[in-house]
C-alpha positions as CSV (number, residue, x, y, z in Angstrom):
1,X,26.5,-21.9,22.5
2,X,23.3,-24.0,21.3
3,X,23.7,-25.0,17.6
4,X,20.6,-22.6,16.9
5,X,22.8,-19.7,17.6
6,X,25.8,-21.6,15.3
7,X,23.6,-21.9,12.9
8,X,22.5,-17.9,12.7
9,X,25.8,-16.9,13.2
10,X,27.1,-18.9,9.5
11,X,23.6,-17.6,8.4
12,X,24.9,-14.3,9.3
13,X,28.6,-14.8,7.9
14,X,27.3,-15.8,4.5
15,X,25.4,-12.6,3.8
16,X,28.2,-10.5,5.5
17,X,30.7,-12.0,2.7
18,X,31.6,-9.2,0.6
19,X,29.5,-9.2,-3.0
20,X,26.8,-12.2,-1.5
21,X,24.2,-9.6,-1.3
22,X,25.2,-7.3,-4.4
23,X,25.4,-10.6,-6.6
24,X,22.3,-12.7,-5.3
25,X,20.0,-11.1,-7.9
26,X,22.6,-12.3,-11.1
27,X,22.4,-16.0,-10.0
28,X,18.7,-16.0,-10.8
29,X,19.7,-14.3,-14.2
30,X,22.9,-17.2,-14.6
31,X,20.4,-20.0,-14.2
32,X,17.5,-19.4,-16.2
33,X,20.1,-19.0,-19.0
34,X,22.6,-21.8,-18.2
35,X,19.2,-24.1,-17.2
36,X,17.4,-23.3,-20.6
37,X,20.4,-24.3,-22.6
38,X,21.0,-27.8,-20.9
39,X,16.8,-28.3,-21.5
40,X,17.4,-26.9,-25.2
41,X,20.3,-29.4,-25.5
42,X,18.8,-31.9,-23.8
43,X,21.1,-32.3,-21.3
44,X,19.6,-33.1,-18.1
45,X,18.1,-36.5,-17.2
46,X,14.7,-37.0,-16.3
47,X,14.3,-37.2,-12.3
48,X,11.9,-37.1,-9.3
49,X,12.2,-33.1,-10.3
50,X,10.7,-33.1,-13.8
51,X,7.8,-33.8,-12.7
52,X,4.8,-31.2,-11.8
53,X,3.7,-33.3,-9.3
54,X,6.5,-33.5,-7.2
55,X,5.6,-32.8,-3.3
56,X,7.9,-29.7,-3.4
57,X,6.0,-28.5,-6.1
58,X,2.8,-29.2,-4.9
59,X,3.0,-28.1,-1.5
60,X,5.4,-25.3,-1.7
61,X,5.8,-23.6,-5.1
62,X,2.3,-24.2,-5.6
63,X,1.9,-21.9,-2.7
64,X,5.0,-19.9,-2.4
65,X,4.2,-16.3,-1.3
66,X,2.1,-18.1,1.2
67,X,5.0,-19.6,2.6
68,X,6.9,-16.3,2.0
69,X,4.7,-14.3,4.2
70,X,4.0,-16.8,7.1
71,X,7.2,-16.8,7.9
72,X,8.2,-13.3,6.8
73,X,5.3,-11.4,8.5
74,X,6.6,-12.6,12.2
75,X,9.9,-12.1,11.0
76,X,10.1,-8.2,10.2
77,X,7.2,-7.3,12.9
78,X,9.9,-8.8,15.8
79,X,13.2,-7.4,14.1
80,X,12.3,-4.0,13.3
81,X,10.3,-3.7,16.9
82,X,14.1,-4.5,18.5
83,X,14.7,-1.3,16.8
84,X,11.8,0.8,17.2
85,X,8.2,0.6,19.2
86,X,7.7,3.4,17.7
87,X,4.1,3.1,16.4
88,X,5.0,5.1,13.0
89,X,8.1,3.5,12.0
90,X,6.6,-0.3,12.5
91,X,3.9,0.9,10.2
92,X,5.9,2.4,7.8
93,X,8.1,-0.8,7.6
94,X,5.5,-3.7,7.6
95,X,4.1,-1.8,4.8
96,X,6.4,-3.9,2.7
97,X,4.0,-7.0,2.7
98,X,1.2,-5.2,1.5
99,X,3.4,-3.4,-1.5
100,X,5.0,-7.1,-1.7
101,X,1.8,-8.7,-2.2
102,X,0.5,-5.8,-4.7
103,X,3.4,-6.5,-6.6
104,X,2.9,-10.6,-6.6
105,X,-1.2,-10.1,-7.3
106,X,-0.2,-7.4,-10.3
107,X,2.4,-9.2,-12.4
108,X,0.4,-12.9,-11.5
109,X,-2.8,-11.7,-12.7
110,X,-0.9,-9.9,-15.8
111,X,0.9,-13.0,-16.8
112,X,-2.8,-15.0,-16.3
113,X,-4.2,-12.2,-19.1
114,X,-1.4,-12.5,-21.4
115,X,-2.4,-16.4,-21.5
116,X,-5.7,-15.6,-21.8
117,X,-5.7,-13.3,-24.8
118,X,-3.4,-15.2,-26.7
119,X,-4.0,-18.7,-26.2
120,X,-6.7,-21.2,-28.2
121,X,-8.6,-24.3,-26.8
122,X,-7.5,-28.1,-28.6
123,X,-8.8,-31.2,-28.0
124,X,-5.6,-32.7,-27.7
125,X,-1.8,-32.2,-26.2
126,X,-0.6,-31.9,-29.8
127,X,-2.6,-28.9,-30.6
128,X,-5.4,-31.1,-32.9
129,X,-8.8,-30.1,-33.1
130,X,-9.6,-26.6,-32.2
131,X,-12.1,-25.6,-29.8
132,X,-13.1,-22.4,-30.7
133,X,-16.5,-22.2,-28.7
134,X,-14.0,-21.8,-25.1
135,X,-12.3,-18.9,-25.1
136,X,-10.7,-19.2,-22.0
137,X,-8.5,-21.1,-20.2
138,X,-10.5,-22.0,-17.3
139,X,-13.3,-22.9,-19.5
140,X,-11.5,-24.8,-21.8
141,X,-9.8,-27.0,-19.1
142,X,-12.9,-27.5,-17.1
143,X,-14.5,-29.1,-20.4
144,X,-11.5,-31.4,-20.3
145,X,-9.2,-30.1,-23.2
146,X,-5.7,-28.0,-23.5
147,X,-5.2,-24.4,-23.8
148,X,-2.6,-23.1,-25.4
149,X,-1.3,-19.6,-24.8
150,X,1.9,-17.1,-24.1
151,X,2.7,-18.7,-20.5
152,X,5.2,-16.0,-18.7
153,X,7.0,-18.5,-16.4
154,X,5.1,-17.4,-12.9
155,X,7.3,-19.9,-11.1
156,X,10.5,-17.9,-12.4
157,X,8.9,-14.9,-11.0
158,X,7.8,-15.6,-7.6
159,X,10.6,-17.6,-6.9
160,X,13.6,-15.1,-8.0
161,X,10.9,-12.7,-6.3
162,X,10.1,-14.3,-3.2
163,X,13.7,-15.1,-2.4
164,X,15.2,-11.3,-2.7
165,X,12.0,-10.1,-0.7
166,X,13.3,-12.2,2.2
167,X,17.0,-11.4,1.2
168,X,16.3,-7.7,2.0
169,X,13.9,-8.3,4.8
170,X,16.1,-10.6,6.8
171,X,19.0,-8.1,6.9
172,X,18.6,-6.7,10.4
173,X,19.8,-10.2,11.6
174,X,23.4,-9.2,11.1
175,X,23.2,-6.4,13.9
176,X,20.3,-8.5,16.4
177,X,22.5,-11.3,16.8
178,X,24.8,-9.2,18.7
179,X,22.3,-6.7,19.8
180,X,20.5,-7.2,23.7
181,X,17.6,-9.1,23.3
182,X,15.3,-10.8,25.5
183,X,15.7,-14.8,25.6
184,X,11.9,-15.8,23.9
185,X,12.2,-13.1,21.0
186,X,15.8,-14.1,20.7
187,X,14.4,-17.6,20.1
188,X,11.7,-16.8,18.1
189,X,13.8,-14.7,15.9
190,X,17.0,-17.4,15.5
191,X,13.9,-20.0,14.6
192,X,12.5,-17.6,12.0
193,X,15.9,-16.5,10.5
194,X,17.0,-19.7,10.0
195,X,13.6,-20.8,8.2
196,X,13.7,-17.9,5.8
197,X,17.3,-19.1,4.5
198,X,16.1,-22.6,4.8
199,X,12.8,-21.3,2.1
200,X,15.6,-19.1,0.4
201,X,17.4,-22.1,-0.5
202,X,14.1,-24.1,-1.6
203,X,13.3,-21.5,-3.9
204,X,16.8,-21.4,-5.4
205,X,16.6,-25.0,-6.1
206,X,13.1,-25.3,-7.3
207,X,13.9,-22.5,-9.8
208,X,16.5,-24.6,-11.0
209,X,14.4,-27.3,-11.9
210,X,12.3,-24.8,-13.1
211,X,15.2,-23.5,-15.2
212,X,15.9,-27.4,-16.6
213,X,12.8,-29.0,-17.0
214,X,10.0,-26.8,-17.9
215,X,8.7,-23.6,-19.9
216,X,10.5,-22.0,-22.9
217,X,13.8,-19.9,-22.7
218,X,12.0,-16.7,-23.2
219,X,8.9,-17.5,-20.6
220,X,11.6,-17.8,-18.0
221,X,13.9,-15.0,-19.0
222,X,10.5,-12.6,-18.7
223,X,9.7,-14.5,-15.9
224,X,13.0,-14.3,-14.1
225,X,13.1,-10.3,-15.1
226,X,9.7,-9.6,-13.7
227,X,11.3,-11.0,-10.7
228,X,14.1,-8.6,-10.6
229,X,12.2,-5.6,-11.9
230,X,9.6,-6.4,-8.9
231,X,12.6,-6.2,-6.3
232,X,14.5,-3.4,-8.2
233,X,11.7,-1.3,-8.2
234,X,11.5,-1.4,-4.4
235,X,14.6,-1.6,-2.7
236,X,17.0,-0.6,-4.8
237,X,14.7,3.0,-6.3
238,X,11.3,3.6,-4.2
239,X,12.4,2.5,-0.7
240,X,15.4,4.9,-0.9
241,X,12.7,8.0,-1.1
242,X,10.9,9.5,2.4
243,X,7.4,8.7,1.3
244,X,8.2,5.0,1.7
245,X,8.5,1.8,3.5
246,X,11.8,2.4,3.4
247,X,14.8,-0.2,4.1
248,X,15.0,-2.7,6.8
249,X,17.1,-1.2,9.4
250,X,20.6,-2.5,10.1
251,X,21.9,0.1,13.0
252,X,20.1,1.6,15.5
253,X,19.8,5.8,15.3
254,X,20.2,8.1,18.2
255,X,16.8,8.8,17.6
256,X,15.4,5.5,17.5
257,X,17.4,4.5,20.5
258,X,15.8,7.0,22.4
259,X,12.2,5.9,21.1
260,X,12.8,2.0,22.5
């Protein structure tokens, strides 16, 4: 057996462990709190990892649902077509990156507003000299100066959000890997699977250090709950109804059987 296929099948295990699933979403909830206290306490050193400018940062947070959906998009198109050709259900299901990316765009652009409409321009870090003639952030920042304003932790969001997207999405693997595929897809899909737990596990830790270095316990709690409400809201109420995307699909149906 090539180590790819080693690889997927402890992928596999993990999420098959009774609870992993059903749990996932409380360990976002267990480290914003448990990370906000050691920052409150000031218990955590500085490191490579306090910093903004860090490469993960930059070149991943920065752009996570980016990430998210390159290797997402690929991911349910091949998994849920080893189910179904069906033209109707593939629809149906990669509707879930479009409601996915509503969902990102919505609370993003809410959480830029909030900052916005509450926040003031200073000349300085330290909140001295007010700059009343910029009323908003990009304005004040492109003149050089610091705004100041509510600031909703978007990395707690997309992170906790991103990672349960691809928790649900990447479901199917547990029946595919025993399931007759042909050799390329089999590839393509073991490649993919193993990436998305890979980016699962990036996001975890980066909200971590989200959790111990930056933002204020609240920003990351509403942060962090936006998250949650984002992914409750979907697969746990809406994508149980008909008029849906519905869920991933773990089994195959008589009927869908029939249709491949």
């Amino acid at each position: 057996m090539a180590a790819r296929d080693v690889i997927v099948d402890k992928l596999v295990s993990f999420w098959r462990i009774p609870g992993s699933k059903r749990n996932f979403p409380w360990v976002f909830l267990i480290i914003s709190i448990v990370g906000s206290l050691l920052k409150e306490l000031q218990l955590v050193p500085e490191s490579y990892f306090s910093s903004s400018k860090n490469i993960l940062n930059l070149y991943f947070v920065k752009v996570s649902w980016g990430w998210t959906l390159l290797l997402l998009t690929p991911f349910v198109l091949l998994s849920n077509s080893s189910f179904s050709r069906d033209v109707s259900f593939l629809t149906r299901r990669l509707l879930c990156l479009p409601v996915a990316t509503a969902i990102w765009y919505i609370f993003t652009e809410t959480f830029f507003y909030i900052e916005d409409a509450t926040g003031l321009c200073y000349q300085t870090t330290t909140m001295d000299g007010l700059k009343a003639e910029f009323i908003t952030k990009s304005t004040c920042r492109r003149a050089g100066f610091h705004w100041f304003g509510y600031d909703i932790s978007g990395h707690s969001f997309i992170l906790t959000y991103s990672a349960l997207f691809i928790m649900e999405e990447i479901a199917p693997m547990g029946y595919l890997k025993n399931a007759n595929v042909s050799s390329f897809p089999r590839m393509v899909l073991n490649f993919l699977y193993i990436a998305l737990n890979c980016l699962v596990f990036l996001w975890v830790w980066m909200f971590s250090c989200t959790s111990v270095y930056f933002h204020s316990p609240l920003d990351k709690l509403l942060g962090t709950l936006c998250g949650l409400l984002g992914w409750y809201g979907t697969y746990r109420l809406w994508y149980l109804k008909r008029m849906s995307p519905g869920l991933p699909p773990q089994r195959q149906t008589k009927e869908q059987k029939q249709r491949t």
